[in-house]
C-alpha positions in Angstrom: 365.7 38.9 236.7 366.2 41.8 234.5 367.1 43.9 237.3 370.7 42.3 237.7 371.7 43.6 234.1 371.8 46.9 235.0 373.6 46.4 238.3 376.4 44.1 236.4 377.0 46.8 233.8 377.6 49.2 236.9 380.3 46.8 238.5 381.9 46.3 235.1 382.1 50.4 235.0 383.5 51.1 239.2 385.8 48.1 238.5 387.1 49.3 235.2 388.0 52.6 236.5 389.6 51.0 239.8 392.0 48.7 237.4 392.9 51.8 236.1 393.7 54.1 238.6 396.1 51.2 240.1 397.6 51.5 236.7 398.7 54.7 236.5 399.4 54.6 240.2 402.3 52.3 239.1 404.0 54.5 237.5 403.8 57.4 240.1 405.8 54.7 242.4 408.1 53.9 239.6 409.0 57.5 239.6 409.8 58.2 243.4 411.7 54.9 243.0 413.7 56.4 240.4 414.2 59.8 242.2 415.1 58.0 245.6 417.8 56.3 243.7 419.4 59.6 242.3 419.0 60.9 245.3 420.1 58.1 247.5 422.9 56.2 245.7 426.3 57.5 244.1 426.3 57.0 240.6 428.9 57.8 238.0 427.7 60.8 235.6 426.5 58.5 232.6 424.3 56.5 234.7 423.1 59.6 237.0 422.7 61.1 233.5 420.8 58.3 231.9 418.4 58.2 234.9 417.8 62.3 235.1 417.0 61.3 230.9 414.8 58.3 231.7 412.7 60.8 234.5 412.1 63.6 231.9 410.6 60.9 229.6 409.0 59.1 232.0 407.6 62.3 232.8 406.4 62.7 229.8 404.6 59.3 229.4 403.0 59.5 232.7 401.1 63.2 231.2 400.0 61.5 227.9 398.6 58.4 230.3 401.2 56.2 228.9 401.7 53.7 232.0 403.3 51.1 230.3 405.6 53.5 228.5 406.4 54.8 231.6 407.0 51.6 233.9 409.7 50.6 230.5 411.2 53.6 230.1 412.2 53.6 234.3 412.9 49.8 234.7 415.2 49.9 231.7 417.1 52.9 232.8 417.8 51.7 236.0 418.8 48.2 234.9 421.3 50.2 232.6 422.5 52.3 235.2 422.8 49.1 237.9 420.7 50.3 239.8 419.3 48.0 242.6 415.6 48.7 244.0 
């Protein structure tokens, strides 16, 4: 029975790391969303400006391992620009 401990803790671990690599892969698909749709759509230069903005902090959050930072920072930019993904 005390050989179950052990192999539980070890789950715990491998699943722990999986929940977080799907975390911060989250925001690496937030971010080609976001360049597809300056690439892809004609906006006016505010809202191509805002988003170009919203990248390079994005950007940013995505280096210091900031995925919910990041996700906000690109959903809110394109909802300002009108953006539709």
């Amino acid at each position: 029975m005390n050989f179950r401990y052990p192999k539980t803790i070890a789950l715990a671990a491998v699943a722990s790391v999986g929940f977080a690599g799907a975390a911060f892969a989250d925001c690496s698909a937030d971010l080609a969303k976001l360049d597809s749709a300056l690439k892809g759509t004609s906006l006016n230069p505010q809202a191509k400006g805002d988003l170009e903005s919203a990248r390079a902090k994005a950007a940013e959050l995505l280096k210091a391992h900031d995925d919910k930072g990041c996700s906000k920072a690109i959903v809110d930019a394109i909802a300002k620009a009108g953006v539709k993904m």
